[in-house]
MDAnalysis code that builds the backbone (N, CA, C; Angstrom):
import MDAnalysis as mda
import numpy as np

u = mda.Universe.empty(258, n_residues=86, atom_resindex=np.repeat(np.arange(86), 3), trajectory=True)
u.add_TopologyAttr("name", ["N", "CA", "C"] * 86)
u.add_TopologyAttr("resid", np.arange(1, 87))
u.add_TopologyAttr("resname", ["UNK", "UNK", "UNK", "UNK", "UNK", "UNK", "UNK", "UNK", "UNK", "UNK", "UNK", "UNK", "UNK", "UNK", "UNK", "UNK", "UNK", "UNK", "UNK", "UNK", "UNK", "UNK", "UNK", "UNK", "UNK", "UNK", "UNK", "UNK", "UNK", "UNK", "UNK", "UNK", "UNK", "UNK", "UNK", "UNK", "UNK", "UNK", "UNK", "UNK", "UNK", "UNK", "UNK", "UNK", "UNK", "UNK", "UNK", "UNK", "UNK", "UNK", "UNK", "UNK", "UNK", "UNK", "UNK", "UNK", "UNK", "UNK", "UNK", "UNK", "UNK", "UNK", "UNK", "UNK", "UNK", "UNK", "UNK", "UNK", "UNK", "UNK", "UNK", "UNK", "UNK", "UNK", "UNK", "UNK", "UNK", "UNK", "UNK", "UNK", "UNK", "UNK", "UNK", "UNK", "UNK", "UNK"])
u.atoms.positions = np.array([
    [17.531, 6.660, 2.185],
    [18.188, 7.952, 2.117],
    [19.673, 7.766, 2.388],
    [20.769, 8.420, 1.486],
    [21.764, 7.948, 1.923],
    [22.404, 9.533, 3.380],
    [23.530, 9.195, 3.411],
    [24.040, 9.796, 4.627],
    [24.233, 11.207, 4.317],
    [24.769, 11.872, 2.652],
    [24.492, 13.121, 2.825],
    [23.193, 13.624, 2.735],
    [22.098, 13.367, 2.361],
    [20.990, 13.967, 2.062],
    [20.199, 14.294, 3.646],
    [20.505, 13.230, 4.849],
    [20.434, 13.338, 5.828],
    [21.156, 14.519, 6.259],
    [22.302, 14.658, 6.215],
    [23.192, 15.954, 6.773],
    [22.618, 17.336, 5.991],
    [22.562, 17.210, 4.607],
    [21.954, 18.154, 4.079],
    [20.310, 18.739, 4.897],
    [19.727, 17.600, 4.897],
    [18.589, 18.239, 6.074],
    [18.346, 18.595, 7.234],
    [19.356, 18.019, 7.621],
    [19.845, 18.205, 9.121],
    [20.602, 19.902, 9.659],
    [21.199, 20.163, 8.120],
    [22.020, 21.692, 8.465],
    [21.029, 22.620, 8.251],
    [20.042, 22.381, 7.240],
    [19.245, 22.930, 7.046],
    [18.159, 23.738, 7.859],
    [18.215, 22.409, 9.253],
    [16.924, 22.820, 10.276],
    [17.951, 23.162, 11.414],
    [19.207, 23.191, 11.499],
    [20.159, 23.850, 12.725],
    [20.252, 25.260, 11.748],
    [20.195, 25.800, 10.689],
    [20.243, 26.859, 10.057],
    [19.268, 27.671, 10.176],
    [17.758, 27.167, 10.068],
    [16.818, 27.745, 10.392],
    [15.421, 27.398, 12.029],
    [16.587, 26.897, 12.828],
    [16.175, 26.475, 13.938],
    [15.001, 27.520, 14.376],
    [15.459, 28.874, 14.566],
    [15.039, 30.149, 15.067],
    [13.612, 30.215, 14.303],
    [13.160, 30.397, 13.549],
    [12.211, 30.296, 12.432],
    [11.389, 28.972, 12.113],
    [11.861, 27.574, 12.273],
    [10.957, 26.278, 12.365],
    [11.282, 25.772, 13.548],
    [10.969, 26.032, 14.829],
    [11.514, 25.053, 16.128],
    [10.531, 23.699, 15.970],
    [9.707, 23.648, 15.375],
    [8.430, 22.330, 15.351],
    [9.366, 21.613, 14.363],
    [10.243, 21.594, 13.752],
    [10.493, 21.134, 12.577],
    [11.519, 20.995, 12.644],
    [12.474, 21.366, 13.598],
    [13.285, 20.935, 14.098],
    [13.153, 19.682, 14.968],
    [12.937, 19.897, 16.055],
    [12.586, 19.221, 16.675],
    [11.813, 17.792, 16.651],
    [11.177, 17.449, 15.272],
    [10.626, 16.787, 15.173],
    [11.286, 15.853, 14.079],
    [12.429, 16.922, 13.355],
    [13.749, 16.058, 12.954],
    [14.671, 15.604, 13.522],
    [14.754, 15.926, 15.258],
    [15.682, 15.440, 15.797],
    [14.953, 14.031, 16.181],
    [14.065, 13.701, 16.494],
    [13.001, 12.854, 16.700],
    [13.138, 11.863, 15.555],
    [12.791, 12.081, 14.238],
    [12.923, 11.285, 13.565],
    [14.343, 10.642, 13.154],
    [15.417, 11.412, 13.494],
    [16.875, 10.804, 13.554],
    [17.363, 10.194, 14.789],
    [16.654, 10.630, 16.103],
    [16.529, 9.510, 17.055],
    [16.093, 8.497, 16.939],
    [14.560, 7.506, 16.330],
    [14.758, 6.864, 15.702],
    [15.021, 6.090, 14.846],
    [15.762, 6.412, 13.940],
    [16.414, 6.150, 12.808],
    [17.720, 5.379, 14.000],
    [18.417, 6.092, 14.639],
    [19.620, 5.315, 15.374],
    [19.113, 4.321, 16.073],
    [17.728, 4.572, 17.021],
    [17.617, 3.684, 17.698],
    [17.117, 2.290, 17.221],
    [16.429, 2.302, 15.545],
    [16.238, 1.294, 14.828],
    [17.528, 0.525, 14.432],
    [18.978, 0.602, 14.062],
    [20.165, 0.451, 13.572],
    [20.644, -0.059, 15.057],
    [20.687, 0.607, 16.234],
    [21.060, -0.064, 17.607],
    [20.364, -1.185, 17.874],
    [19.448, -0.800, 17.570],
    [18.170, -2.285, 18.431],
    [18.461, -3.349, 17.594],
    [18.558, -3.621, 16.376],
    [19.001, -4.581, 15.369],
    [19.648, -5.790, 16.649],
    [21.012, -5.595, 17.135],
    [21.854, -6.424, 17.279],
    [21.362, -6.787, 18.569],
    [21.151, -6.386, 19.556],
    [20.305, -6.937, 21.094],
    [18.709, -7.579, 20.663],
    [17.998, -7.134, 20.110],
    [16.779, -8.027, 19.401],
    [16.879, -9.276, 19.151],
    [17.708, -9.430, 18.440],
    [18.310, -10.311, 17.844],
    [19.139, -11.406, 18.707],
    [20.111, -10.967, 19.441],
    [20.842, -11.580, 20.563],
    [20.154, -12.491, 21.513],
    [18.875, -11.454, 21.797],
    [18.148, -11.939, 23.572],
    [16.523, -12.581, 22.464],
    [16.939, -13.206, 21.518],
    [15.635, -13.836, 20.686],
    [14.304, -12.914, 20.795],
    [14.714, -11.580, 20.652],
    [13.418, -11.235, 20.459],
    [12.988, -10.459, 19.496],
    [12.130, -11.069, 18.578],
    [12.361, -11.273, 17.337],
    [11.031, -10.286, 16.782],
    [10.037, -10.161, 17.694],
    [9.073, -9.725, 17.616],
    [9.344, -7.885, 17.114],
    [10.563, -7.554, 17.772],
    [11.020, -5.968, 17.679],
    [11.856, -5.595, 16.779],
    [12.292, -6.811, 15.585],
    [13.329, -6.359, 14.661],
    [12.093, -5.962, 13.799],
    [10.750, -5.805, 13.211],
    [9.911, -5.538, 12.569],
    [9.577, -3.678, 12.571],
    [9.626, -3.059, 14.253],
    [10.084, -2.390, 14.509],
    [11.308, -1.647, 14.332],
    [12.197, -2.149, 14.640],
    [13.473, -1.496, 14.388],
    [13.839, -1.391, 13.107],
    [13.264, -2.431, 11.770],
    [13.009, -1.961, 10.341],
    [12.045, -0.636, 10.235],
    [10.726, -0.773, 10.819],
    [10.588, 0.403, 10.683],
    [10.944, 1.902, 11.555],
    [11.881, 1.903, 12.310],
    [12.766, 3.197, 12.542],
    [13.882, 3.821, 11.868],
    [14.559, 1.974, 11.118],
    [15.561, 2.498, 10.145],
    [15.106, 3.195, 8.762],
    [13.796, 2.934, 8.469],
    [13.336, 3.365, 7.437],
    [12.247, 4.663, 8.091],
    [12.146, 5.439, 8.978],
    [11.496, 6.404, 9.386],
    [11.676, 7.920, 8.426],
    [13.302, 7.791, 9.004],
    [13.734, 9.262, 7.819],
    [13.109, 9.330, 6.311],
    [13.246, 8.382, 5.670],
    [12.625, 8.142, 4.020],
    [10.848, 8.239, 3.801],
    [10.466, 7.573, 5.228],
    [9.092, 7.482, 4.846],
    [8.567, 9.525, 5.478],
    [9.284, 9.980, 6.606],
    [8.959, 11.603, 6.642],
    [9.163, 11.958, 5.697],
    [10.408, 12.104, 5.193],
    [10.837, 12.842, 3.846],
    [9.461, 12.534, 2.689],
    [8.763, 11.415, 2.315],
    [8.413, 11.274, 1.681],
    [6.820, 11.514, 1.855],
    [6.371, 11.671, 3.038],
    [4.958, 12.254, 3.728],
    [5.320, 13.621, 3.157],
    [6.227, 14.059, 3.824],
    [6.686, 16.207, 3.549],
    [6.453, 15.824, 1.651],
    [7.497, 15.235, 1.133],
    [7.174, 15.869, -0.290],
    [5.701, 15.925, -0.746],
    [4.968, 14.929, -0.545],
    [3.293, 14.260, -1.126],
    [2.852, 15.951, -0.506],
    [2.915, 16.241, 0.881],
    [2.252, 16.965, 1.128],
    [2.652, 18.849, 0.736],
    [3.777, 18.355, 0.675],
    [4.237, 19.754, -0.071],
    [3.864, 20.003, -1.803],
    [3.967, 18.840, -3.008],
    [3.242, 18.775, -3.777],
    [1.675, 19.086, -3.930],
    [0.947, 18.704, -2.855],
    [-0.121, 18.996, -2.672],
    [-0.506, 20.566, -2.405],
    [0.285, 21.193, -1.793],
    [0.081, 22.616, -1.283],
    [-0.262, 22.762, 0.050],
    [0.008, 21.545, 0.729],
    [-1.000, 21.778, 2.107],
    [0.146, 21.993, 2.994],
    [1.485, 22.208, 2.628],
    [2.367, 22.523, 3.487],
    [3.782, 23.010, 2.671],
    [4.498, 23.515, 3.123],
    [5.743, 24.496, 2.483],
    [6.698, 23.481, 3.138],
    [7.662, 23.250, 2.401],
    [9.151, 22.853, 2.751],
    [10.041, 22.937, 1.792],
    [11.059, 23.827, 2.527],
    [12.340, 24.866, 2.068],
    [13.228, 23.889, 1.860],
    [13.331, 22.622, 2.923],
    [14.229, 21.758, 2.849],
    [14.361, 20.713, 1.585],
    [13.337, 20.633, 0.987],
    [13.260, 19.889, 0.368],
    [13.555, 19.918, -1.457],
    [14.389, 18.681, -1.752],
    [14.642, 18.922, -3.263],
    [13.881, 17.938, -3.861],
    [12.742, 18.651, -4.368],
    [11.605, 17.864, -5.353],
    [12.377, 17.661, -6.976],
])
């Protein structure tokens, strides 16, 4: 995902905070780790522990794989999202 499509979803759920707080919240979550995958990279790495950059690939790739759970399941009908450009 690049960096606006992130902001684009991001204004989206501070726009309708009042109305999705689960969904908020659970995007702030998934952009917490998204940073903390991109931070951990360089200390993993440093202090040889090598076992957690496998991890920290998958936090940097967290945002893309939600986004991409929400669309499957919004295609499906089993859930609504406003945020999203199918």
């Amino acid at each position: 995902m690049t960096l606006n499509e992130l902001q684009r979803i991001k204004k989206w759920h501070v726009a309708h905070r009042a109305d999705h707080p689960v969904e908020y919240h659970l995007w702030d979550a998934i952009l917490t780790l998204w940073v903390m995958g991109w931070v951990g990279f360089l200390p993993a790495y440093a202090f040889e522990q090598f076992w957690t950059l496998p991890l920290c690939a998958l936090a940097v790739a967290a945002p893309s794989m939600y986004v991409g759970w929400r669309l499957k399941a919004h295609r499906k009908q089993k859930l609504r999202c406003d945020w999203l450009r199918s």
